[in-house]
N, CA, C and O atoms as a GROMACS GRO file, in nm:
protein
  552
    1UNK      N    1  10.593   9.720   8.645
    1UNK     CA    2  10.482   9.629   8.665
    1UNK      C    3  10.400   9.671   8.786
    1UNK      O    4  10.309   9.753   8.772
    2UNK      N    5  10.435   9.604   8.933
    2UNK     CA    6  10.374   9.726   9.049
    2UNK      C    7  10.453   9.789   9.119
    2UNK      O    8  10.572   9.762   9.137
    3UNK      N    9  10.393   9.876   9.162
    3UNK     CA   10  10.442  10.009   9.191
    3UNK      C   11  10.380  10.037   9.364
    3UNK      O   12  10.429  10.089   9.464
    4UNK      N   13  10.258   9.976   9.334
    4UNK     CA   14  10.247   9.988   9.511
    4UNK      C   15  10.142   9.887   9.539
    4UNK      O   16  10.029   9.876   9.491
    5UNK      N   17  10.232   9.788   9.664
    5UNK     CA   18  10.152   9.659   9.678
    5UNK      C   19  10.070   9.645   9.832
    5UNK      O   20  10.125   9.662   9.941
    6UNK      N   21   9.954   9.616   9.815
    6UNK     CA   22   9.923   9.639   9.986
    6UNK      C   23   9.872   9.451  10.023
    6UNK      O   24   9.800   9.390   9.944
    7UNK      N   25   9.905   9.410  10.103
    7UNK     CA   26   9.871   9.297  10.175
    7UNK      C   27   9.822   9.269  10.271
    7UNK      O   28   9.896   9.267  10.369
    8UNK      N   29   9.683   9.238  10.290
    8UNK     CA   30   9.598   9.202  10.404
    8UNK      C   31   9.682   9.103  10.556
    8UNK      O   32   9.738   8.996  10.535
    9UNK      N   33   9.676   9.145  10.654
    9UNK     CA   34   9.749   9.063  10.714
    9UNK      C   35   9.619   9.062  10.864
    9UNK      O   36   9.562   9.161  10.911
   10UNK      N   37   9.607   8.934  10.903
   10UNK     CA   38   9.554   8.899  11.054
   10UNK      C   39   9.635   8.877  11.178
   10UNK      O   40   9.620   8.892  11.299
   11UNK      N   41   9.755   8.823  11.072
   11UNK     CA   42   9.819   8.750  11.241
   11UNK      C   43   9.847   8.597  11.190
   11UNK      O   44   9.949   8.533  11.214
   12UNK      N   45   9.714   8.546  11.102
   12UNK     CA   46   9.726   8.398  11.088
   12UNK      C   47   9.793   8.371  11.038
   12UNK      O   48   9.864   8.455  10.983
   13UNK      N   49   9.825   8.189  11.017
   13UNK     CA   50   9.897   8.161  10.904
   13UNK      C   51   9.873   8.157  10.738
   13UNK      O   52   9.956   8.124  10.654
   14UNK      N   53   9.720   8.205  10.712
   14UNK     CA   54   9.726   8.226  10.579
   14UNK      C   55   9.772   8.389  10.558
   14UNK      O   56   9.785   8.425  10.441
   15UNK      N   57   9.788   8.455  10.629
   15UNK     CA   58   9.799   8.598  10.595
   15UNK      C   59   9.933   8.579  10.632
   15UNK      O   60   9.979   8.692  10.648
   16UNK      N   61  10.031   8.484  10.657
   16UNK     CA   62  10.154   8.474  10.683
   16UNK      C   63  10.209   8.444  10.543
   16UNK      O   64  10.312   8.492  10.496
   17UNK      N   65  10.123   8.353  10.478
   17UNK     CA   66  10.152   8.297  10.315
   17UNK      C   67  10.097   8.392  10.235
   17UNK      O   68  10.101   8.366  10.115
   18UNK      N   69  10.068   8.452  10.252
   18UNK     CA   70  10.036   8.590  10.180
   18UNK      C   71  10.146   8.729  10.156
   18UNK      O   72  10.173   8.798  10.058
   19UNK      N   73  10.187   8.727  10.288
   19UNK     CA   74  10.319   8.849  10.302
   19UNK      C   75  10.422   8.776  10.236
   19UNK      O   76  10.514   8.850  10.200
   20UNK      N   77  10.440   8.634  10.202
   20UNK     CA   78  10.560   8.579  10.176
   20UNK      C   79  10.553   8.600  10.014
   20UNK      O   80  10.658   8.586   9.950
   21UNK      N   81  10.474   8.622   9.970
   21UNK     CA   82  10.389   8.642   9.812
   21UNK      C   83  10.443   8.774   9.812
   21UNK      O   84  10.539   8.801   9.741
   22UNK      N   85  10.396   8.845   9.876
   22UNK     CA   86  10.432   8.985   9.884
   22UNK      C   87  10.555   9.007   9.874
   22UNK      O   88  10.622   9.033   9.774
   23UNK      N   89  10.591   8.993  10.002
   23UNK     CA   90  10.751   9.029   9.989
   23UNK      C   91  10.843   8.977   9.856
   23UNK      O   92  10.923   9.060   9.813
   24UNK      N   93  10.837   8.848   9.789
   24UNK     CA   94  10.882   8.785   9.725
   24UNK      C   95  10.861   8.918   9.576
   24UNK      O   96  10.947   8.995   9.533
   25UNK      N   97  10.746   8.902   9.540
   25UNK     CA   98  10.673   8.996   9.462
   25UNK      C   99  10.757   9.137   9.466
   25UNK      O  100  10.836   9.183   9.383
   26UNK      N  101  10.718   9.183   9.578
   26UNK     CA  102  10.831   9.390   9.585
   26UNK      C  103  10.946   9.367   9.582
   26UNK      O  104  11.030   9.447   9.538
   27UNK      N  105  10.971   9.256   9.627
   27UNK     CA  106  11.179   9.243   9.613
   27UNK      C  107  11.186   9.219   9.474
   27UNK      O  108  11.283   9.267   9.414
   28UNK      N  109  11.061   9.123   9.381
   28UNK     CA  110  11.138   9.124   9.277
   28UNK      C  111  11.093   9.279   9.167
   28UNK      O  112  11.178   9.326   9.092
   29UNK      N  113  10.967   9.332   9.176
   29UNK     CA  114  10.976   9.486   9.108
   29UNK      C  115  10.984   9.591   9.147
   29UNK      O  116  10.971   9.694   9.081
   30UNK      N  117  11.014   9.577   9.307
   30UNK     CA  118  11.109   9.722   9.357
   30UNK      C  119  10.966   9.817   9.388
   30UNK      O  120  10.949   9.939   9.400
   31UNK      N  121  10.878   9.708   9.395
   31UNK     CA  122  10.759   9.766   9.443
   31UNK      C  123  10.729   9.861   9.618
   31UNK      O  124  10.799   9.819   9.710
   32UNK      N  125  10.679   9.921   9.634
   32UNK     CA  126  10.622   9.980   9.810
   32UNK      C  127  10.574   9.884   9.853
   32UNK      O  128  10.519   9.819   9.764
   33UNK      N  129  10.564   9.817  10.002
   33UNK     CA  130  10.410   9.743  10.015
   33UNK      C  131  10.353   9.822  10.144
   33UNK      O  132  10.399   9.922  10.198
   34UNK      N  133  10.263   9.764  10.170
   34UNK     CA  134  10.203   9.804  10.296
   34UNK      C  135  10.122   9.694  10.310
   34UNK      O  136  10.062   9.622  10.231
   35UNK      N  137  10.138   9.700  10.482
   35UNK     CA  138  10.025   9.581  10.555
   35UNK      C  139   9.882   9.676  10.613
   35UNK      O  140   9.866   9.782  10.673
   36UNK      N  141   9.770   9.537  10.537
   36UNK     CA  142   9.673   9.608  10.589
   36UNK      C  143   9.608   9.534  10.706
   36UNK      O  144   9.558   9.423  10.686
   37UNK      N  145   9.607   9.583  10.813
   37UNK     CA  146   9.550   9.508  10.937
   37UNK      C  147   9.375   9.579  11.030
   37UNK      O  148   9.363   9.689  11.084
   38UNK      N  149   9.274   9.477  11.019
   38UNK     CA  150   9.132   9.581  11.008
   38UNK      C  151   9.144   9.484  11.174
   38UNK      O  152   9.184   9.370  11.201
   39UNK      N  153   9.082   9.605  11.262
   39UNK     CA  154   9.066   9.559  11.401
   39UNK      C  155   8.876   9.581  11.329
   39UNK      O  156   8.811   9.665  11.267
   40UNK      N  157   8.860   9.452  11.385
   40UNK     CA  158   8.671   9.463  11.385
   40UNK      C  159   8.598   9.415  11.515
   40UNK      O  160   8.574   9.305  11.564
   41UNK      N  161   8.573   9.541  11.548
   41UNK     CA  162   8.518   9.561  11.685
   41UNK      C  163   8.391   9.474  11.664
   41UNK      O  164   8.340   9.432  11.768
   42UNK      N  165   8.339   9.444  11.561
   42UNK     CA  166   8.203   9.375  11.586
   42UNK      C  167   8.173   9.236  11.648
   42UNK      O  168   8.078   9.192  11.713
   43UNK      N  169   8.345   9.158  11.583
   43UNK     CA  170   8.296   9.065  11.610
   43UNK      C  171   8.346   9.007  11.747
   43UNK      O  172   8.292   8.905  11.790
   44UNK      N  173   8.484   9.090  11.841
   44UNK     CA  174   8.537   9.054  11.923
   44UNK      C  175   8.607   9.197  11.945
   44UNK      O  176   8.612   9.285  11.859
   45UNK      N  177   8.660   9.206  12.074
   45UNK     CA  178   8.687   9.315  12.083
   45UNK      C  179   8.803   9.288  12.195
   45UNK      O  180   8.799   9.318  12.314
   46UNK      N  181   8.931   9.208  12.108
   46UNK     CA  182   9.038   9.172  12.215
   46UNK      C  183   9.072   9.297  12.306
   46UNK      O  184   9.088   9.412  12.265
   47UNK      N  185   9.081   9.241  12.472
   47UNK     CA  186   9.108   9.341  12.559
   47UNK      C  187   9.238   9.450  12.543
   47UNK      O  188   9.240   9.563  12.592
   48UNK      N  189   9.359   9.376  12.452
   48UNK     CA  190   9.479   9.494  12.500
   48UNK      C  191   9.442   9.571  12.350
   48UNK      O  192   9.535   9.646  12.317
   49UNK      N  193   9.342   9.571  12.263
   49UNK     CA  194   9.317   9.679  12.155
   49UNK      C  195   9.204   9.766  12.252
   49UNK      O  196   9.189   9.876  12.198
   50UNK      N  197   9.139   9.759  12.349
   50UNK     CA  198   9.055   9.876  12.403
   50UNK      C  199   9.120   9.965  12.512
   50UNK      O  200   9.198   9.922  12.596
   51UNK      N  201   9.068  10.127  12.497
   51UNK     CA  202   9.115  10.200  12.555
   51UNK      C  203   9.257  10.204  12.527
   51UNK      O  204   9.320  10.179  12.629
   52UNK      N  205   9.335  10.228  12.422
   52UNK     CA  206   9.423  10.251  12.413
   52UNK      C  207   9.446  10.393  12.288
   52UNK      O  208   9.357  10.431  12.211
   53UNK      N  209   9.610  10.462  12.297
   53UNK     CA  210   9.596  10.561  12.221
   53UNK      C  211   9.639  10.511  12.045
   53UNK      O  212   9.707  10.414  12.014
   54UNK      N  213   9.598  10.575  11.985
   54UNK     CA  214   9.662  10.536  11.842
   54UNK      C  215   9.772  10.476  11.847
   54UNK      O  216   9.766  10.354  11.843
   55UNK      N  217   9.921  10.549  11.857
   55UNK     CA  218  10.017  10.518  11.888
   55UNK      C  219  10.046  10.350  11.967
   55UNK      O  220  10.117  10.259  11.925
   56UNK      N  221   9.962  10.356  12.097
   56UNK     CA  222   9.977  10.195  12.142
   56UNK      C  223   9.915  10.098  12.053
   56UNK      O  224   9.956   9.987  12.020
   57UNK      N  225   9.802  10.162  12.020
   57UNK     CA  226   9.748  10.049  11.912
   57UNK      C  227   9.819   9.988  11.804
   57UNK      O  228   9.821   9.869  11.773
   58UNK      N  229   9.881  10.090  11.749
   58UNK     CA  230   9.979  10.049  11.648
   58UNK      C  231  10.080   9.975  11.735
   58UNK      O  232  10.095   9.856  11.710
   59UNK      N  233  10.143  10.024  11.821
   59UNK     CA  234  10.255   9.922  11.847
   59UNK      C  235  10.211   9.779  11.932
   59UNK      O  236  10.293   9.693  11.964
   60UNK      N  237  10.106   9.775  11.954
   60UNK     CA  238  10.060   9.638  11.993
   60UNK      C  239  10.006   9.539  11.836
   60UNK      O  240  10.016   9.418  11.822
   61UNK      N  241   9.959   9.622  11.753
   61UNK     CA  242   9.956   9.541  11.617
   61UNK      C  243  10.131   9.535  11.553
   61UNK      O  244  10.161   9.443  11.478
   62UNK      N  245  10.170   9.574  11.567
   62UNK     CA  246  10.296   9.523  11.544
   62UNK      C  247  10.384   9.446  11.581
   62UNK      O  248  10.466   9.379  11.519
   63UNK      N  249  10.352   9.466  11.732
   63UNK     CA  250  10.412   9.330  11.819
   63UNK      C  251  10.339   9.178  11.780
   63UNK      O  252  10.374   9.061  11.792
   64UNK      N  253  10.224   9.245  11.731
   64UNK     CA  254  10.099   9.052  11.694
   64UNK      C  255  10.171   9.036  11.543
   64UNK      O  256  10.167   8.918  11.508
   65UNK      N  257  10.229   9.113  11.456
   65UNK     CA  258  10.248   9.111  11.308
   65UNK      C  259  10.395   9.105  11.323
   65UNK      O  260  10.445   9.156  11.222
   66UNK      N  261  10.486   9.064  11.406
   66UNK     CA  262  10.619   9.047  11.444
   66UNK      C  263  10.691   8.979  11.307
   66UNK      O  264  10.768   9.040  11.232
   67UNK      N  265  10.647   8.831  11.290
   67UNK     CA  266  10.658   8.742  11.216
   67UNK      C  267  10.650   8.800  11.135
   67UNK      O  268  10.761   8.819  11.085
   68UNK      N  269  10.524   8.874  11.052
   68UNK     CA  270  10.515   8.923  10.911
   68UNK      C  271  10.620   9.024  10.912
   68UNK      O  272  10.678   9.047  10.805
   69UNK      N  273  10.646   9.075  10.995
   69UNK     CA  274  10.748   9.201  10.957
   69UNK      C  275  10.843   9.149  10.924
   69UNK      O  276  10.872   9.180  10.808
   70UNK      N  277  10.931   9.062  10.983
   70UNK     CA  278  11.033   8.964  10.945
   70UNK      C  279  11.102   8.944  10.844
   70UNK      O  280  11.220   8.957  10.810
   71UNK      N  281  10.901   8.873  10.756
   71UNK     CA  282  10.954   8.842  10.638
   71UNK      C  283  11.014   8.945  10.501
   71UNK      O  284  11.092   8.935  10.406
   72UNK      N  285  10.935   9.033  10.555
   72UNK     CA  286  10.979   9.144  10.504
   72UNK      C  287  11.143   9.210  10.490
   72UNK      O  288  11.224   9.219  10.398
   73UNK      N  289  11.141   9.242  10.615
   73UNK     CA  290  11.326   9.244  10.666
   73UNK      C  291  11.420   9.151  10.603
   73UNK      O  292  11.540   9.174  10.586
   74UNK      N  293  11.373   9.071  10.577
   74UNK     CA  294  11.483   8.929  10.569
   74UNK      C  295  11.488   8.948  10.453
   74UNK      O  296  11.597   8.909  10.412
   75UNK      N  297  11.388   9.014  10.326
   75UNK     CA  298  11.451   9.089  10.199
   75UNK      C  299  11.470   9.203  10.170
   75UNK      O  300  11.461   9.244  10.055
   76UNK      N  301  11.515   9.314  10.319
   76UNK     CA  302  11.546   9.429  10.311
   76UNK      C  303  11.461   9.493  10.281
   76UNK      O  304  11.495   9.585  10.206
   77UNK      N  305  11.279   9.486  10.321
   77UNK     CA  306  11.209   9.577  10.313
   77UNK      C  307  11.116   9.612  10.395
   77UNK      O  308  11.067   9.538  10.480
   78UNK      N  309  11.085   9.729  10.373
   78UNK     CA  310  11.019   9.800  10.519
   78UNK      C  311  10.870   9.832  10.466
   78UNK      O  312  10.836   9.936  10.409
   79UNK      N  313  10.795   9.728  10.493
   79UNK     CA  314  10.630   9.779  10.491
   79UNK      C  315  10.594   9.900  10.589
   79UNK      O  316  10.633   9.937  10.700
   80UNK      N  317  10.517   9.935  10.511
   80UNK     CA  318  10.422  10.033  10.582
   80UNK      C  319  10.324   9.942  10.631
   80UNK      O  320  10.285   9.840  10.574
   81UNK      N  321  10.262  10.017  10.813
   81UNK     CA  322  10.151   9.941  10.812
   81UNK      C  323   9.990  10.058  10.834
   81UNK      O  324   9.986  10.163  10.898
   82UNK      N  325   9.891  10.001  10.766
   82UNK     CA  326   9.812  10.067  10.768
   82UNK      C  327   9.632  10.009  10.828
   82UNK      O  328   9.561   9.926  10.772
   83UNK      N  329   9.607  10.081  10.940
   83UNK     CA  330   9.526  10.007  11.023
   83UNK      C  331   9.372  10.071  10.971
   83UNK      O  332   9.369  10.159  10.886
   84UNK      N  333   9.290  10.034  11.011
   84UNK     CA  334   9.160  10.052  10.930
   84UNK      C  335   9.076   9.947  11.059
   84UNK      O  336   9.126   9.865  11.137
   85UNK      N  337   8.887  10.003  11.037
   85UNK     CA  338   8.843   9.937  11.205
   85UNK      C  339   8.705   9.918  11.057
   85UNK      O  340   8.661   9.985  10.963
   86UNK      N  341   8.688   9.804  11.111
   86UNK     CA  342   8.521   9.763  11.059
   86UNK      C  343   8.536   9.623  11.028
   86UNK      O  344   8.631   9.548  11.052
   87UNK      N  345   8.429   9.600  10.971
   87UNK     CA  346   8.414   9.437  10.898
   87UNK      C  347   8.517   9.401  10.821
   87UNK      O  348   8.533   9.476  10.724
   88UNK      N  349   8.623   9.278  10.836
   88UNK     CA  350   8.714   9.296  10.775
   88UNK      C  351   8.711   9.327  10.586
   88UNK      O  352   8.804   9.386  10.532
   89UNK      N  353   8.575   9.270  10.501
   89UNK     CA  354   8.590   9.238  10.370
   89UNK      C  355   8.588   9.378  10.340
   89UNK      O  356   8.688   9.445  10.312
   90UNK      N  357   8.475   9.418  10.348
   90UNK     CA  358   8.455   9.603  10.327
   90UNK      C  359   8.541   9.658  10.362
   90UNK      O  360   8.617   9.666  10.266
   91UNK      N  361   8.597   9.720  10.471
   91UNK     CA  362   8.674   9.799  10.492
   91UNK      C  363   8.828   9.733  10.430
   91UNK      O  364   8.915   9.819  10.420
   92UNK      N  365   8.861   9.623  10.396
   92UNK     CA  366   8.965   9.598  10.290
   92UNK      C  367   8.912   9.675  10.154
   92UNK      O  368   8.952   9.791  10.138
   93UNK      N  369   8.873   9.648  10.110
   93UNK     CA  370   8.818   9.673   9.979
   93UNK      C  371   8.781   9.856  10.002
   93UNK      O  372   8.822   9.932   9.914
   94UNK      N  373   8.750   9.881  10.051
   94UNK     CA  374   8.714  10.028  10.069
   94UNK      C  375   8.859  10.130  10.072
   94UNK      O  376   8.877  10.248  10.042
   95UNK      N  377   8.958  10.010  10.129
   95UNK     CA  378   9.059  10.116  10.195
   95UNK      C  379   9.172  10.114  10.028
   95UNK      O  380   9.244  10.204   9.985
   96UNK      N  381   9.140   9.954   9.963
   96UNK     CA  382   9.241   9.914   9.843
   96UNK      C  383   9.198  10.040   9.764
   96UNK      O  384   9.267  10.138   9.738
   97UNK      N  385   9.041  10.013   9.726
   97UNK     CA  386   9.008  10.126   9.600
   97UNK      C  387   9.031  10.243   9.621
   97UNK      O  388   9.055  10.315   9.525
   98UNK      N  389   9.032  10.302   9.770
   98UNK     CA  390   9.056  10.470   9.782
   98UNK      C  391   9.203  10.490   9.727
   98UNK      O  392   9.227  10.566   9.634
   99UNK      N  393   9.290  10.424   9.784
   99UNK     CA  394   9.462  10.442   9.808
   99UNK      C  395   9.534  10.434   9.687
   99UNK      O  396   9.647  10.481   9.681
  100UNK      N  397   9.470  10.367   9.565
  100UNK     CA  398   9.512  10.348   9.466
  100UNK      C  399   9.653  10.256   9.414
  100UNK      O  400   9.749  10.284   9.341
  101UNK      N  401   9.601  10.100   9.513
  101UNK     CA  402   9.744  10.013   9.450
  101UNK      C  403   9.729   9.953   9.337
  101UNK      O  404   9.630   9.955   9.263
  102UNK      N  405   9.867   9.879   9.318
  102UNK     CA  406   9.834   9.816   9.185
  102UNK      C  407   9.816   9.684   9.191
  102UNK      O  408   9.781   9.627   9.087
  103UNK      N  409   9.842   9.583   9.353
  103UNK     CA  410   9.790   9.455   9.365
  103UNK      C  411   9.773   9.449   9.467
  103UNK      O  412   9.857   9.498   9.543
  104UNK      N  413   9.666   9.391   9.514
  104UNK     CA  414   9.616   9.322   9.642
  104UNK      C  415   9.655   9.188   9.643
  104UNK      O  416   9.635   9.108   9.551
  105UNK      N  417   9.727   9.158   9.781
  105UNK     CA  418   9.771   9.058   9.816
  105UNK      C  419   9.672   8.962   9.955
  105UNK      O  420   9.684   8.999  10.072
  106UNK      N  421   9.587   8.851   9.922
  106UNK     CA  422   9.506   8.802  10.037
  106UNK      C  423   9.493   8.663  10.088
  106UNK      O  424   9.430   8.590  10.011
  107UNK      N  425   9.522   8.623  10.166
  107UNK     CA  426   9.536   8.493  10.223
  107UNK      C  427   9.387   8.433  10.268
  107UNK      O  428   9.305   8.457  10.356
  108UNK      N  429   9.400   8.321  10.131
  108UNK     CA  430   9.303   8.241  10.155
  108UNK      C  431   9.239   8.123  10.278
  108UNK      O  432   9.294   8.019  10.311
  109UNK      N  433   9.125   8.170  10.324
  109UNK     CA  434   9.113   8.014  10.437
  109UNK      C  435   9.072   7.896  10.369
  109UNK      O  436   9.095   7.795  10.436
  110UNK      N  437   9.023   7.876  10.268
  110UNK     CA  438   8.990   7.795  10.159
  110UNK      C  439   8.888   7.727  10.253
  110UNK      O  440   8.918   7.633  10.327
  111UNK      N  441   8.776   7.778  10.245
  111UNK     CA  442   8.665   7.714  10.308
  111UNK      C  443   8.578   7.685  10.140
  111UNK      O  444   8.592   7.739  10.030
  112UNK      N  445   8.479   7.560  10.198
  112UNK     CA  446   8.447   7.518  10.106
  112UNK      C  447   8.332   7.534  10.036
  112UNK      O  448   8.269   7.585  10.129
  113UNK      N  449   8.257   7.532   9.950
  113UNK     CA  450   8.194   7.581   9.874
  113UNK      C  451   8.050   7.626   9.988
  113UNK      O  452   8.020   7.743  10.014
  114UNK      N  453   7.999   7.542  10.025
  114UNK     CA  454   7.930   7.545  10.150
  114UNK      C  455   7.925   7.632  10.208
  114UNK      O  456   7.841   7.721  10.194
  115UNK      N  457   8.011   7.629  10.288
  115UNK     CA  458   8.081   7.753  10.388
  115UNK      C  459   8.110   7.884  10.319
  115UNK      O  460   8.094   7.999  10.361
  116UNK      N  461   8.142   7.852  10.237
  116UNK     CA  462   8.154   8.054  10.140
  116UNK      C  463   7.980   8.064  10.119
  116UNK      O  464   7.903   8.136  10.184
  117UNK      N  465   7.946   7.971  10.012
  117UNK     CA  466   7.784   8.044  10.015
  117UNK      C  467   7.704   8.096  10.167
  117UNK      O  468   7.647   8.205  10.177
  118UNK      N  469   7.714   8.002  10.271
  118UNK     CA  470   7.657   8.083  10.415
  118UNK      C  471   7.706   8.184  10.449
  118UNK      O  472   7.647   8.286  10.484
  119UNK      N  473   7.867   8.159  10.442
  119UNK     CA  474   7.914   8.276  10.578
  119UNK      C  475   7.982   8.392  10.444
  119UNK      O  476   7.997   8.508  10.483
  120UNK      N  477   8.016   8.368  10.318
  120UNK     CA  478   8.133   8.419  10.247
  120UNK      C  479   8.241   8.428  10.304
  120UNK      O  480   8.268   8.374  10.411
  121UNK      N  481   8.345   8.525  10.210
  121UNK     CA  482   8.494   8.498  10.314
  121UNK      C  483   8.554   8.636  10.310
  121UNK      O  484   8.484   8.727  10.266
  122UNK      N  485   8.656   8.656  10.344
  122UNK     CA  486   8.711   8.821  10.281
  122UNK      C  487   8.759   8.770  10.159
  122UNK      O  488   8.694   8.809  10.062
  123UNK      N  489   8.865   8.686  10.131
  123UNK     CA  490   8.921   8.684  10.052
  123UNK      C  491   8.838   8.709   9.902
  123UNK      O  492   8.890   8.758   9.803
  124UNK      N  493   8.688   8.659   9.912
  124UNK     CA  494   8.643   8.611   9.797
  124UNK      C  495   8.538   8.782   9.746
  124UNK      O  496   8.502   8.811   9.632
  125UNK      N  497   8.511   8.867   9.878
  125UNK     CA  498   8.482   8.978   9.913
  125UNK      C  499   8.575   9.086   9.783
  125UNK      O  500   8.550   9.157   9.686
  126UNK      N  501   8.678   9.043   9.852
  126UNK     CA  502   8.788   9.148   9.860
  126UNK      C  503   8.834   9.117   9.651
  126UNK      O  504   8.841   9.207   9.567
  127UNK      N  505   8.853   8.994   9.631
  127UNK     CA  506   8.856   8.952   9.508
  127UNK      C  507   8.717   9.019   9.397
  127UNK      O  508   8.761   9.055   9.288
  128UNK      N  509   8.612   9.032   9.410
  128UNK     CA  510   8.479   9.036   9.320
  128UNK      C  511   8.502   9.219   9.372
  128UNK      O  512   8.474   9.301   9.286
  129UNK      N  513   8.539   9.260   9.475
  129UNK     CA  514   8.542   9.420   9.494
  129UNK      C  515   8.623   9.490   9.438
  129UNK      O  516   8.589   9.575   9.356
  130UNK      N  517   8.745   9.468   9.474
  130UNK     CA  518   8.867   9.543   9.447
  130UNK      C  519   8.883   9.575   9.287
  130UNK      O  520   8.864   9.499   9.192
  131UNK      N  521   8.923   9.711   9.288
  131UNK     CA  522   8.924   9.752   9.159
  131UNK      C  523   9.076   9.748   9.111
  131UNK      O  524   9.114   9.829   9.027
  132UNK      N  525   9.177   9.638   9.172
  132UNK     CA  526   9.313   9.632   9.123
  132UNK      C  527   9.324   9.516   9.119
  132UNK      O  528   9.261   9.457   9.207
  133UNK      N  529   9.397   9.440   9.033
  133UNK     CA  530   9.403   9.269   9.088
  133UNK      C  531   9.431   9.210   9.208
  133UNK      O  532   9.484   9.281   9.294
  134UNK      N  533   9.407   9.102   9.231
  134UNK     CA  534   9.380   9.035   9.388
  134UNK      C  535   9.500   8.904   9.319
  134UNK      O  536   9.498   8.851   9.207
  135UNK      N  537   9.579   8.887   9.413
  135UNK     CA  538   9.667   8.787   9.426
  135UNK      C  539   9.602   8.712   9.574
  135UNK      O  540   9.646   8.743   9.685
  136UNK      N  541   9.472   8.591   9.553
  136UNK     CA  542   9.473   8.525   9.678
  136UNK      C  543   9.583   8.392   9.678
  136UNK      O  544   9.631   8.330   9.583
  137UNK      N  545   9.595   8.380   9.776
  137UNK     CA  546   9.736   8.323   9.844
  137UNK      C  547   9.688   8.201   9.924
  137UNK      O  548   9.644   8.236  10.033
  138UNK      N  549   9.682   8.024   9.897
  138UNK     CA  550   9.620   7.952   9.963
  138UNK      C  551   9.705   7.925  10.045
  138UNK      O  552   9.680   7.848  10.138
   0.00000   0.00000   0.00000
C-alpha cells in the first residue's frame, strides 16, 4: 500500500496529530517515513536557526521535534528528517512531488472558511498541489 510516507512537522500540536497518523500508518504497512520541517526565513527568523552550520541546524530542529521523534520510537521507528527553507506551502509541495512519496501526511489548523479565503493555509496548499494523496490530520 505505502511504501514511503513523508509528514509535515512544525513543532505544533497539529503537526504533533499528524506524526501520530503517521507513525500509526508505517507501523501498520512497514512503510519509510520522513519528517518534513521548512525553516521560512520570511516570515521570522528565530535567533538559534541563524548563523549556524547545517549540522547544528539539524540538531537544533531536532531538539524542537523531540516529542515527534518519540512518537515514532515508541513504535520502533526511525524517521528520517528532511529540512527544506522557504514559504512553508510551496516548498512542502515542491519537495513531496520531487521525492516521489506515496502519502503526505499534514496537520490541520482548521481555520475557518474566512480565514482560508484571506490568508489560505498549508494544509489546504499542500492538499490541491501534491501529486500523491494528502492525509490532513485535524
Amino acid at each position: 500500500m505505502y511504501e514511503k510516507i513523508i509528514v509535515a512537522v512544525d513543532g505544533s500540536a497539529h503537526s504533533g496529530r499528524a506524526a501520530k497518523h503517521g507513525a500509526t500508518i508505517a507501523e501498520a504497512t512497514g512503510a519509510s517515513v520522513d519528517l518534513l520541517y521548512v525553516v521560512d526565513h520570511d516570515r521570522s527568523r528565530p535567533p538559534e536557526f541563524e548563523h549556524v552550520t547545517k549540522e547544528e541546524l539539524e540538531s537544533r530542529i531536532r531538539d524542537q521535534l523531540s516529542e515527534v521523534f518519540d512518537v515514532f520510537s515508541d513504535k520502533g521507528i526511525r524517521p528520517g528528517l528532511q529540512i527544506q527553507f522557504g514559504e512553508p506551502g510551496p516548498a512542502i509541495v515542491k519537495f513531496i512531488n520531487s521525492a516521489g512519496y506515496d502519502l503526505a501526511i499534514v496537520g490541520s489548523r482548521g481555520l475557518n472558511a474566512f480565514q482560508e479565503m484571506v490568508l489560505g493555509s498549508v494544509s489546504h496548499k499542500v492538499a490541491k498541489r501534491a501529486e500523491c494523496p494528502v492525509l490532513l490530520v485535524k
